[in-house]
C-alpha positions in Angstrom: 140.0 25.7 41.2 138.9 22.5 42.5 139.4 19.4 40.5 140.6 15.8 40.1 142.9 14.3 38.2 140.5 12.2 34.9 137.6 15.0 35.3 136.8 15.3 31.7 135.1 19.3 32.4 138.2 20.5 34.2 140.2 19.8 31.3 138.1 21.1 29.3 138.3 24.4 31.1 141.5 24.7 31.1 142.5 23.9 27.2 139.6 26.3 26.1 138.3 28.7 28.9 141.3 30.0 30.9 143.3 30.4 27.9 140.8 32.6 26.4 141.7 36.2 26.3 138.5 37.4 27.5 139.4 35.6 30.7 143.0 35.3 30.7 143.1 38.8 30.8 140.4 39.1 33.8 142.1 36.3 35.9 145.8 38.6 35.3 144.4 42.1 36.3 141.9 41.1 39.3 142.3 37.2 40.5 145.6 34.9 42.0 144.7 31.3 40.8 145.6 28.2 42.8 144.7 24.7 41.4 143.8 22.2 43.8 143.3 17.9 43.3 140.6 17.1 45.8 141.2 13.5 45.7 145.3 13.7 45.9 146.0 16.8 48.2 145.3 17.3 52.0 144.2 21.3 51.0 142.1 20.7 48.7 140.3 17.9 50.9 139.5 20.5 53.7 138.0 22.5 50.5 135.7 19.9 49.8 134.6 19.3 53.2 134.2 23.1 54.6 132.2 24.2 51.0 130.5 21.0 50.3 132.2 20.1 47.0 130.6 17.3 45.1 130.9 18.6 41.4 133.9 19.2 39.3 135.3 21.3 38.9 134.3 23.4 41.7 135.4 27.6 41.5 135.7 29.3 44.7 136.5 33.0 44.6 138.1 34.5 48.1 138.6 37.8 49.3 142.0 38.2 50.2 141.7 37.8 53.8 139.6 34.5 53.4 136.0 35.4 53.1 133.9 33.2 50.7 132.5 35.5 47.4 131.0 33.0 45.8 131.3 29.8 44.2 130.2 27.8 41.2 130.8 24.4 39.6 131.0 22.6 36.3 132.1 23.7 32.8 131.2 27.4 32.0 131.3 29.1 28.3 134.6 31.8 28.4 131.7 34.4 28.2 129.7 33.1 31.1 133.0 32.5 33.2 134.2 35.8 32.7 130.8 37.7 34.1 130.8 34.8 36.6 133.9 36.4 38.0 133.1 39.7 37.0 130.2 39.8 39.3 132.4 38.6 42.1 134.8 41.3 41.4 131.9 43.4 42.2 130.6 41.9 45.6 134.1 41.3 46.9 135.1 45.2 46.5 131.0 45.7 47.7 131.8 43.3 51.0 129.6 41.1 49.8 130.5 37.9 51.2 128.8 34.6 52.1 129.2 35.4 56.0 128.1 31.7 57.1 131.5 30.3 56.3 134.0 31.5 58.5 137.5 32.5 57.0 139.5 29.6 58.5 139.5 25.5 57.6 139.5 24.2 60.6 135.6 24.0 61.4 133.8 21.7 64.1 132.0 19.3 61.9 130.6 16.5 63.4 132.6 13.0 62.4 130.1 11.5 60.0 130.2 14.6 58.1 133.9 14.6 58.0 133.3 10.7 56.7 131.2 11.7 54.3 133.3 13.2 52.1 136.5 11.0 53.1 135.3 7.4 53.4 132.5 8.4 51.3 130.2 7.0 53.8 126.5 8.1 53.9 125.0 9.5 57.1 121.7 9.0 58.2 118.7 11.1 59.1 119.1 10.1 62.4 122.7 10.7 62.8 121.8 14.4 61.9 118.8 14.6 64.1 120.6 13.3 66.7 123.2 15.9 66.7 121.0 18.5 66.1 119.3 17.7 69.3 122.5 17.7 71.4 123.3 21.0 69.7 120.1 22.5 69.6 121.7 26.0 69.6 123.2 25.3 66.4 119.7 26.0 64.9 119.6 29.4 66.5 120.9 32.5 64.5 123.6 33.4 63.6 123.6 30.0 61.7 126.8 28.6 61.9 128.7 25.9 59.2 129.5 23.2 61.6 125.4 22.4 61.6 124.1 24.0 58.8 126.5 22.4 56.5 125.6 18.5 57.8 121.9 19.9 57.0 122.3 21.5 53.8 124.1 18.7 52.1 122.0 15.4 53.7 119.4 13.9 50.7 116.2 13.8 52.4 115.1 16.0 55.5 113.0 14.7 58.3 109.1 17.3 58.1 110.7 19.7 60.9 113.9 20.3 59.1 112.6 20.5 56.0 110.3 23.1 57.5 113.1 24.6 59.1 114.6 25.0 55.7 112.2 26.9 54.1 110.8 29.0 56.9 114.8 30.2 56.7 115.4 30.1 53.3 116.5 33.3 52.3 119.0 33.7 55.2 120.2 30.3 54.6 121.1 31.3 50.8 122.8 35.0 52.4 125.0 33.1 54.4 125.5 29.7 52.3 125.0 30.3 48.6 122.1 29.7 46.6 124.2 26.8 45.1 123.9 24.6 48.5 120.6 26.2 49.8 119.0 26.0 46.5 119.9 22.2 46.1 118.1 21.4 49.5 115.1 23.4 48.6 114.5 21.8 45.3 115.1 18.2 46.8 112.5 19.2 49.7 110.1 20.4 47.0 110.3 17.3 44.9 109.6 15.3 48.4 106.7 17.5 48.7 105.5 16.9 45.4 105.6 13.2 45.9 103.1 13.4 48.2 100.9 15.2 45.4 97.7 13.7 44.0 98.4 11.1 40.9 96.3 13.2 38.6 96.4 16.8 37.5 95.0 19.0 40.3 95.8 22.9 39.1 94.2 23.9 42.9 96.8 21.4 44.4 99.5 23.4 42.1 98.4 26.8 42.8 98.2 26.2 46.7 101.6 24.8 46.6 102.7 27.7 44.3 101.7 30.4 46.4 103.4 28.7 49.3 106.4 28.1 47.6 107.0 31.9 46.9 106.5 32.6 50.3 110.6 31.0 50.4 111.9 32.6 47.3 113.0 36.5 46.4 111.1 38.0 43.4 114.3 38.0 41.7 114.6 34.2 41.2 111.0 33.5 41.5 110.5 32.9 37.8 113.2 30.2 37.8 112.2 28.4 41.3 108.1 28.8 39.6 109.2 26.6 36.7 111.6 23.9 38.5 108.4 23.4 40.6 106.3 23.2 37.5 109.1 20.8 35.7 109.1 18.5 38.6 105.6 18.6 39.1 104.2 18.0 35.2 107.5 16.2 33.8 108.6 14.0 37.2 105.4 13.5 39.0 102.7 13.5 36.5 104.9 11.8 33.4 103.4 14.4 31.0 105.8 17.1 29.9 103.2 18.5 27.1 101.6 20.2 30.1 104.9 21.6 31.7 105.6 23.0 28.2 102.0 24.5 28.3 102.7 26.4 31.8 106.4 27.4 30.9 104.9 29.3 27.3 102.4 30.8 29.8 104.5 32.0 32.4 
């Protein structure tokens, strides 16, 4: 349980979601809980730079040896939480893990990473690109977390990495979480869609569409089909009567 001390959602949780007996009950028979203040304590620093932490709170669920299950972040429903962790009970005795983060803390992250999340300093494209190209076998499978992390959590990818992205999606999300991999899709998307025309085109949308898929399982197609369409009808065009239009028809 990752949180800070004033995080109006953590407290939340825990005055009406871990007290619950739906949960309270789960987290006894199948889960060891350990609360963590990101901001106050060294341990729960390393968290937030290994897994990428920026919303609170943040769950992670381990195997007992260290392996990553799964993680998700911000206030749940007791119902919701207690599938949430059901469904990890389930991959962790499965060995389902997410195999890109390696059990340990102690991770070679580059320094404006590490700055990121402790002097809250920015990085740039270039930084990344730059240490990409130094490293160039970090982009080579077996992806590790000391590169793909830097590139999974920057704002805006250069047309190469973003391409790099998609073309390895689905591996990405295997290793990584569709929490972090998602994220970096969607904000390469709405970069994409930017560069769309300023009227409707439904060719342009289709093309883009059947592209898109091309980067997404069946599975969670639907969903990834509509955040395209909401950021395409509602963001791009300013005219959510027509994103509501596609939704009812899809």
């Amino acid at each position: 349980d990752c949180y800070f001390e004033g995080c109006h959602p953590c407290k939340q949780m825990d005055e009406e979601v871990f007290p619950h007996p739906q949960v309270s009950r789960l987290m006894d028979s199948a889960f060891i809980g350990i609360k963590t203040d990101v901001l106050k304590e060294p341990f729960g620093k390393q968290l937030q730079i290994k897994y990428g932490i920026t919303g609170f709170p943040t769950y992670l669920i381990f195997t007992s040896d260290g392996q990553l299950v799964d993680y998700f972040s911000g206030y749940k429903e007791a119902d919701r939480f207690a599938d949430l962790l059901r469904t990890a009970v389930v991959s962790a005795q499965s060995g389902h893990v997410l195999k890109g983060f390696a059990p340990g803390l102690d991770v070679d992250y580059p320094a404006f990473y590490r700055a990121y999340f402790k002097e809250r300093k920015t990085y740039s494209l270039d930084q990344l690109k730059s240490y990409l190209g130094e490293n160039r076998e970090r982009l080579q499978q077996p992806f590790k977390e000391g590169a793909m992390m830097p590139l999974l959590m920057i704002r805006r990818l250069s047309d190469s990495l973003s391409d790099f992205v998609l073309n390895n999606y689905s591996k990405l999300e295997e290793r990584f979480g569709k929490g972090l991999a998602g994220a970096q899709r969607m904000r390469i998307v709405q970069k994409l869609i930017a560069g769309a025309p300023a009227q409707a085109d439904e060719k342009w949308l289709d093309s883009f569409l059947i592209k898109m898929k091309a980067c997404s399982s069946d599975r969670d197609w639907p969903y990834f089909e509509l955040d395209i369409a909401e950021a395409y009808y509602v963001n791009h065009l300013k005219d959510p009567a027509a994103f509501f239009t596609f939704a009812a028809t899809h």
